[in-house]
VOMITOR-19151 format. One line per field, with one value per residue (C-alpha): residue number from 1; residue in one letter; chain; z, x, y. Coordinates in Angstrom, 1 decimal, padded with zeros to 4 digits. Layout:
<rs>
i <- (NUM ...)
aa <- (A ...)
ch <- (A ...)
c3 <- (Z ...)
c1 <- (X ...)
c2 <- (Y ...)
</rs>
This chain:
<rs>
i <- (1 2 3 4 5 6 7 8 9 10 11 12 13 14 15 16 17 18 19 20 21 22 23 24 25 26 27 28 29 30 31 32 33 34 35 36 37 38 39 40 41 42 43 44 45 46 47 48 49 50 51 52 53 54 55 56 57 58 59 60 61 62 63 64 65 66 67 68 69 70 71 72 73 74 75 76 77 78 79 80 81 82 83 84 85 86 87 88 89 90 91 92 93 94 95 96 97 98 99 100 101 102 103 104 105 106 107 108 109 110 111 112 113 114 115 116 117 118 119 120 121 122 123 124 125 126 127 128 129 130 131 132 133 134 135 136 137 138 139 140 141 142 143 144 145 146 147 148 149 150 151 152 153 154 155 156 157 158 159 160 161 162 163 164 165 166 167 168 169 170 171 172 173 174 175 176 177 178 179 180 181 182 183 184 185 186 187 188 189 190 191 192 193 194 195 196 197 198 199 200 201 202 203 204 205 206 207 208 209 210 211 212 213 214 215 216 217 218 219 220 221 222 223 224 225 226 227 228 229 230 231 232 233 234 235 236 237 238 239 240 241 242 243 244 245 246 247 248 249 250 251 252 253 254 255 256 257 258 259 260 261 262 263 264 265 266 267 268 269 270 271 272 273 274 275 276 277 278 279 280 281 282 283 284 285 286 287 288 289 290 291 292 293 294 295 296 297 298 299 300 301 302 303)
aa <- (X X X X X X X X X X X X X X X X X X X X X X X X X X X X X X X X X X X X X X X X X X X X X X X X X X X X X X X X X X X X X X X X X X X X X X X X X X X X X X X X X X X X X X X X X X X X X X X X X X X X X X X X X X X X X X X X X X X X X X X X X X X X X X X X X X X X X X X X X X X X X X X X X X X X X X X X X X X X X X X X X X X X X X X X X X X X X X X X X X X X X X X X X X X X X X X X X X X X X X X X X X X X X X X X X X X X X X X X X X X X X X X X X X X X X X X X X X X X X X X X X X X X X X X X X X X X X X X X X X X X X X X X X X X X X X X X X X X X X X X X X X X X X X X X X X X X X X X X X X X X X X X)
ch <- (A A A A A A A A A A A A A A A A A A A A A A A A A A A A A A A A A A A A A A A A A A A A A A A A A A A A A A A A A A A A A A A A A A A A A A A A A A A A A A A A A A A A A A A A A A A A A A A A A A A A A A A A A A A A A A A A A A A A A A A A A A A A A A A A A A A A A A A A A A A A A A A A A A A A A A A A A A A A A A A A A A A A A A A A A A A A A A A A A A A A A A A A A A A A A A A A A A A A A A A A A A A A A A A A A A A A A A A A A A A A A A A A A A A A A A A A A A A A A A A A A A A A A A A A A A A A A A A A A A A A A A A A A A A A A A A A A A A A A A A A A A A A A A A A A A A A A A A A A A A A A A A)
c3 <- (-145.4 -144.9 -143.8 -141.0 -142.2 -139.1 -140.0 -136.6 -135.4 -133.0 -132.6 -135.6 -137.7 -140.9 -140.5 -141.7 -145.3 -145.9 -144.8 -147.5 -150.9 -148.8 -148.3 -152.2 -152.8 -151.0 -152.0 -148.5 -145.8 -142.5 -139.8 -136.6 -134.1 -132.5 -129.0 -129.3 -133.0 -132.6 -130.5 -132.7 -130.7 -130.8 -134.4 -134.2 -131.2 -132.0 -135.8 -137.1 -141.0 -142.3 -144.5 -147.6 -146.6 -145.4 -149.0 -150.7 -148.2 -146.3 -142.5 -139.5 -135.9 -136.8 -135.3 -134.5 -130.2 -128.2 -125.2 -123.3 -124.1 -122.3 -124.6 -123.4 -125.2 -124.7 -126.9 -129.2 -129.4 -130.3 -132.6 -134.7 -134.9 -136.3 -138.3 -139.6 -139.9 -142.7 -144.3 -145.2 -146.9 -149.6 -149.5 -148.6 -147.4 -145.0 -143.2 -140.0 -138.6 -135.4 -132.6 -129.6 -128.6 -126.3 -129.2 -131.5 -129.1 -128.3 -132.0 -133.1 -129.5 -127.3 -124.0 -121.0 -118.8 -116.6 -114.2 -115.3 -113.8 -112.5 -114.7 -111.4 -109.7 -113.0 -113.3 -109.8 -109.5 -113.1 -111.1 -108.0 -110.4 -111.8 -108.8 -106.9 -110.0 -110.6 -107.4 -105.9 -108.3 -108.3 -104.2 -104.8 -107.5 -105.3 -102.2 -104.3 -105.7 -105.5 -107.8 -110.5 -109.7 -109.8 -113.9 -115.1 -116.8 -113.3 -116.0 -117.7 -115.9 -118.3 -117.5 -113.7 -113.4 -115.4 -112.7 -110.2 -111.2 -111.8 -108.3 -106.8 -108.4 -107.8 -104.5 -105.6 -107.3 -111.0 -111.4 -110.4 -113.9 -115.9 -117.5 -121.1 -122.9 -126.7 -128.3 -132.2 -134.5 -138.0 -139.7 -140.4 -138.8 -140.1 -138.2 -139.3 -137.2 -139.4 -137.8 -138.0 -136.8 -132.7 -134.3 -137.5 -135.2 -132.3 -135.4 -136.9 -133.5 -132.0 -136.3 -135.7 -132.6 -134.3 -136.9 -134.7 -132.3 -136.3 -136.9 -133.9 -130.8 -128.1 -129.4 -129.6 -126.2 -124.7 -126.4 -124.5 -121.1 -119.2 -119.8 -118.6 -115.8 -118.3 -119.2 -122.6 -122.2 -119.6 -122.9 -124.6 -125.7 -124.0 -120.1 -120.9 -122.5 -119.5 -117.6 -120.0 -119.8 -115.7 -115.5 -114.7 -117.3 -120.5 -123.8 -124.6 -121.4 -122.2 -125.9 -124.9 -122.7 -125.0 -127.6 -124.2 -123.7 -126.9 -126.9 -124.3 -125.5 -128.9 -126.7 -124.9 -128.4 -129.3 -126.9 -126.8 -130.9 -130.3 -127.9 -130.1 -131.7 -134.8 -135.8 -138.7 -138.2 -141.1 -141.3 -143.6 -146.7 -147.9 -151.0 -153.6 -151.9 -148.6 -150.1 -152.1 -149.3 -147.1 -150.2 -149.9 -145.9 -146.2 -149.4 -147.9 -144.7 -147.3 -148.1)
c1 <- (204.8 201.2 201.1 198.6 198.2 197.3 196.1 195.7 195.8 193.8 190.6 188.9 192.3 190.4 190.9 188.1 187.9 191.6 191.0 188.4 191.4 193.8 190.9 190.7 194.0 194.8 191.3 190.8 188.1 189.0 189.4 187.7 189.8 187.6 186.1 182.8 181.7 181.2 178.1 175.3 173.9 175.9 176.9 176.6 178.7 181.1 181.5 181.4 181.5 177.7 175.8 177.6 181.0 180.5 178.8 182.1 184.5 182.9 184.0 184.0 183.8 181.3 178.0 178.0 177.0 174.4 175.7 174.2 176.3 179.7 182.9 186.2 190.5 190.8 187.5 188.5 192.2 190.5 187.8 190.0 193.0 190.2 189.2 192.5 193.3 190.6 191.3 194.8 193.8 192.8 194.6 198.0 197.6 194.7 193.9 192.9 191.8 190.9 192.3 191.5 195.2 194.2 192.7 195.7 198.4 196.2 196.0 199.7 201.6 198.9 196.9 199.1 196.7 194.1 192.0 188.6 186.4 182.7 180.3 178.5 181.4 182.1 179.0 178.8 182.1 180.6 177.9 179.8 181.9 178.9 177.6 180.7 183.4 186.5 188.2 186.2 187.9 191.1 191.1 190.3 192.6 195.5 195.0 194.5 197.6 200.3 202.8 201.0 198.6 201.8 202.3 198.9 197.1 194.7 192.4 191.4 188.5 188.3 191.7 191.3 188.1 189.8 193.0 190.7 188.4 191.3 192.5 189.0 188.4 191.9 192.5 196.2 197.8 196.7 200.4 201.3 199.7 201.4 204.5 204.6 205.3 205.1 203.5 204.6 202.2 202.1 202.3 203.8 202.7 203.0 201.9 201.1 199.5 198.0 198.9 198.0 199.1 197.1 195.0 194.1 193.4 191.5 189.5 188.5 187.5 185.2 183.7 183.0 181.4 179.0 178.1 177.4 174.8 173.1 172.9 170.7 173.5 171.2 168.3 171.0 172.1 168.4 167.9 170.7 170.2 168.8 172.1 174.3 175.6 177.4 181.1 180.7 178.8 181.4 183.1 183.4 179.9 178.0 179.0 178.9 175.3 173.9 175.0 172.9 169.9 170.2 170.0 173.1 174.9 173.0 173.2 176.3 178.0 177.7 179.0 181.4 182.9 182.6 184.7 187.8 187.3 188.2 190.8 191.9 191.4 193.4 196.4 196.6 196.3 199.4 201.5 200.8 201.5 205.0 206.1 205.7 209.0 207.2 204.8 205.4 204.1 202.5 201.6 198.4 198.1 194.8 195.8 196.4 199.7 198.9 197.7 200.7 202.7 201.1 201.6 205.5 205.5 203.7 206.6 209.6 209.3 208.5 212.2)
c2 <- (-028.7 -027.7 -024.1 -022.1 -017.9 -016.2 -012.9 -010.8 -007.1 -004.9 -004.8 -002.0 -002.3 -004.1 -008.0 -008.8 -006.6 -007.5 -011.3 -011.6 -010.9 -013.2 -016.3 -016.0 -016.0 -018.6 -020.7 -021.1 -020.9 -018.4 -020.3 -017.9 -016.7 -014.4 -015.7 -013.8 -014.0 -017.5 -016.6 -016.4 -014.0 -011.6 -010.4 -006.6 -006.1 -008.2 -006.9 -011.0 -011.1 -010.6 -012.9 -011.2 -011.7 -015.4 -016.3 -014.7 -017.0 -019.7 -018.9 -021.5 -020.8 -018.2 -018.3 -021.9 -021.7 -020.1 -018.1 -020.8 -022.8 -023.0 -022.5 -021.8 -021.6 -025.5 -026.4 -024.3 -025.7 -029.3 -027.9 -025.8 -028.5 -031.0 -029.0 -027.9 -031.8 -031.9 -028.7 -029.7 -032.6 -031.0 -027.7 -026.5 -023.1 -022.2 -019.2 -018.2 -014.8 -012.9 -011.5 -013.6 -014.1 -016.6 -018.5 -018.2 -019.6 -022.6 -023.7 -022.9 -023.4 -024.9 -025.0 -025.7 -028.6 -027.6 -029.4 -029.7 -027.1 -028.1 -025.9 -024.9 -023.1 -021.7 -020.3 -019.1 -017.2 -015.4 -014.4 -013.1 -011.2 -009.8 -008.4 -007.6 -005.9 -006.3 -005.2 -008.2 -010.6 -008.6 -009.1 -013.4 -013.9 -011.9 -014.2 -017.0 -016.9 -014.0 -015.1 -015.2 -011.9 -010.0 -010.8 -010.6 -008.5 -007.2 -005.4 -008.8 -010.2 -013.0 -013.8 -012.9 -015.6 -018.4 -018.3 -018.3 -021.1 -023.4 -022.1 -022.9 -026.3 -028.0 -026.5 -025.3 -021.8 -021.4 -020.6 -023.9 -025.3 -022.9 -024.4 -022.6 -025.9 -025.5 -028.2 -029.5 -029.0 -030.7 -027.4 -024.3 -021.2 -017.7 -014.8 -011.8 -008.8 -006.3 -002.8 001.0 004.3 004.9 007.8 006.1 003.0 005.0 006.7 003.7 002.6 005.5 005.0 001.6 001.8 004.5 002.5 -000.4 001.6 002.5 -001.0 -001.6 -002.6 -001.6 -004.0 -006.5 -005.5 -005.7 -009.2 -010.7 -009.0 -011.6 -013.7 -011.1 -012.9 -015.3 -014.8 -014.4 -011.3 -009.4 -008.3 -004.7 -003.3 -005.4 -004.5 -000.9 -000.7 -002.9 -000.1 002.3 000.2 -000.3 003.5 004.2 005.8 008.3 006.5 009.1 008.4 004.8 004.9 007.0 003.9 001.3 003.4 004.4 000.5 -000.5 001.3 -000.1 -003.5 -002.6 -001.1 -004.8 -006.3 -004.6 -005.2 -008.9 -008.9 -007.2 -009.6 -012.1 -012.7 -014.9 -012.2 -010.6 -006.5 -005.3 -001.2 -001.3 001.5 000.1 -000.5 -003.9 -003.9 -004.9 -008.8 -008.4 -008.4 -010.6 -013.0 -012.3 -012.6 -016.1 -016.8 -015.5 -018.1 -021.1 -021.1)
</rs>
């Protein structure tokens, strides 16, 4: 039985480093999982594998679309089970890696189906949520449909303006296309989410952020400003240092947020990972043990 490795774990917990052993281990490629790094963009704030790692293990879904470009859960499902199709034909094993949970249940479980939404009222409720925040979009997806605004995740905006484009563009609840069907899959999947204690995690975190405004976010930042409007730039690093360069927050005040957002982010990771009743939860030591055991985790369910 052909067999998919998803590697996950909060955001700053050391996917990618670890991933790198596993990927030759295995002598695969890492499948992407991560909805921003495949922005070319965009690799600083988004920590994608640099040049280095991706000649040591060929990744895909890495820097392959412009922000320009629209790209959404559903594209991705088709891309990444194509190529998974051709992967397996000449390996048994291959691994994927990220932690865009979105992303990882529409490859191993699948994408519930949506009406197809016009790119134009896409792009204009992006722009209303831009100018008019979250309590705006908080306010349409509520009216728009109750039921499910009284389960979700209200702090989401990505997840917010998806419900409420299928809303706007079918004329009926998002809730209503919903169901939660799994869908079979001709592999094997093995989860496992890479985990660490919150104030090893949080310091990793506020670290990386650091080393990310060394490597030059802000430039990065300034580059991309004038797409702001688009989705894939309301995202963690990004929003806050728009703030920065619109006045409105000191350089500090604004680092300061992305690191409390990430946290943030990470805290949602988490509790998505352990309500998943197939992931395996793995505490890292950062040490030769940790492929060893991922090794065993992806042994132990071959019997």
């Amino acid at each position: 039985m052909k067999t998919l490795l998803v590697l996950t774990g909060p955001t700053g917990v050391g996917k990618t480093e670890l991933s790198l052993s596993v990927a030759e281990r295995l002598g695969s490629p890492v499948l992407n999982a991560d909805s921003r790094q495949i922005y070319r963009e965009l690799p600083i704030g988004t920590a994608a594998p640099t040049p280095e790692e991706q000649a040591r293990v060929p990744h895909l879904f890495v820097g392959t679309h412009t922000l320009t470009e629209s790209y959404n859960a559903g594209q991705y499902e088709r891309d990444a089970l194509a190529a998974l199709e051709e992967l397996f034909r000449t390996r048994d094993t291959v691994l994927m890696v990220g932690g865009a949970m979105l992303y990882i249940d529409a490859v191993c479980h699948g994408l519930d189906d949506m009406p197809e939404v016009p790119t134009a009222l896409r792009e204009q409720l992006q722009r209303d949520y831009a100018q008019r925040g979250l309590t705006w979009l908080q306010e349409q997806v509520r009216e728009a449909d109750p039921a499910y605004f009284a389960n979700a995740d209200t702090q989401n905006p990505q997840r917010l303006l998806h419900a409420l484009e299928v809303s706007r563009a079918s004329g009926q609840p998002y809730s209503r296309f919903r169901l939660g069907n799994k869908k079979e899959r001709p592999f094997r999947v093995v989860k496992i989410a890479l985990t660490r204690s919150r104030d090893t995690l949080y310091s990793r975190i506020n670290a990386r952020v650091d080393h990310m405004l060394a490597q030059g976010l802000l430039d990065e930042v300034r580059a991309v400003m004038p797409l702001r409007h688009l989705n894939a730039l309301n995202t963690v690093g990004y929003k806050e240092m728009f703030r920065y360069l619109d006045g409105e927050w000191t350089l500090n005040e604004a680092a300061d947020m992305v690191r409390q957002n990430s946290r943030h982010y990470a805290k949602r990771q988490l509790t998505w990972f352990r309500a998943d009743s197939e992931m395996h939860q793995l505490p890292l030591t950062d040490t030769p043990a940790d492929l060893d055991k991922i090794m065993n985790i992806l042994h132990d369910n071959e019997r």
